[in-house]
KOLTORVO-607671 format. One record per residue (C-alpha): x, y, z. Coordinates in Angstrom, 3 decimals, padded with zeros to 6 digits, always signed. Example, Ala and Ser with C-alpha at 12.3 -4.5 7.8 and 13.67 -1.06 7.14 Angstrom:
2
      east     north        up
  +012.300  -004.500  +007.800
  +013.670  -001.060  +007.140
END
This chain:
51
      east     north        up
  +000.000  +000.000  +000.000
  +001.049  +003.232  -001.152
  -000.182  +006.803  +001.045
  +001.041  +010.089  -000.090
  -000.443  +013.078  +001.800
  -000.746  +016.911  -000.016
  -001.231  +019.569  +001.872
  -002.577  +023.372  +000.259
  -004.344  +026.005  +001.455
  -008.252  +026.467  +000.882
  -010.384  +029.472  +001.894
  -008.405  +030.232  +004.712
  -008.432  +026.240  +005.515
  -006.303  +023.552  +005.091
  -006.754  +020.821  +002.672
  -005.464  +017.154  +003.253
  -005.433  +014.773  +000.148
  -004.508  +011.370  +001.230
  -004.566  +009.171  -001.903
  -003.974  +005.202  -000.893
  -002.449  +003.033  -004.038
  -001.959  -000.675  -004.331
  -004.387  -001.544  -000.870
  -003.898  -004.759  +000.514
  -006.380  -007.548  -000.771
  -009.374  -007.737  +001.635
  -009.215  -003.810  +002.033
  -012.011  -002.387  +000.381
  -011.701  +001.531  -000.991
  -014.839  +002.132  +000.505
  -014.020  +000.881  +003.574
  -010.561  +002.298  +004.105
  -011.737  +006.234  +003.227
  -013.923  +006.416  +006.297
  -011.368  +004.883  +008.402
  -008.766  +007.743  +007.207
  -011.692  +010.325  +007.692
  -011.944  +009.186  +011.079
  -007.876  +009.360  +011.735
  -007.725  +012.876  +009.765
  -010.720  +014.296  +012.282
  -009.594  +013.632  +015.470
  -006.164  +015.566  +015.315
  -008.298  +018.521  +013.325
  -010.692  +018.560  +016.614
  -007.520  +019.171  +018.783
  -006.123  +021.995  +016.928
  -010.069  +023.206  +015.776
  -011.620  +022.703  +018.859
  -014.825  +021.174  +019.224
  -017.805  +021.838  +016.254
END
């Protein structure tokens, strides 16, 4: 599996492309892009704040 991460700037936000490549077999796309989601959001909530 393959990850790079690209980071630019967005309306005064940041925005984080994380592109996987080659995932291993049994790893469905749409089953690992929530899982990122998840991983992305939780460091954004600590520098953010809460919602």
């Amino acid at each position: 599996m393959s990850v790079t991460t690209t980071r630019s700037g967005a309306d005064g936000a940041t925005e984080v492309e994380v592109p996987h490549r080659d995932l291993p077999e049994g790893i469905r796309p749409q089953d690992d892009e929530p899982g990122m989601r998840t991983a992305l959001d939780r460091p954004a909530r600590l520098v953010e704040g809460p919602a």
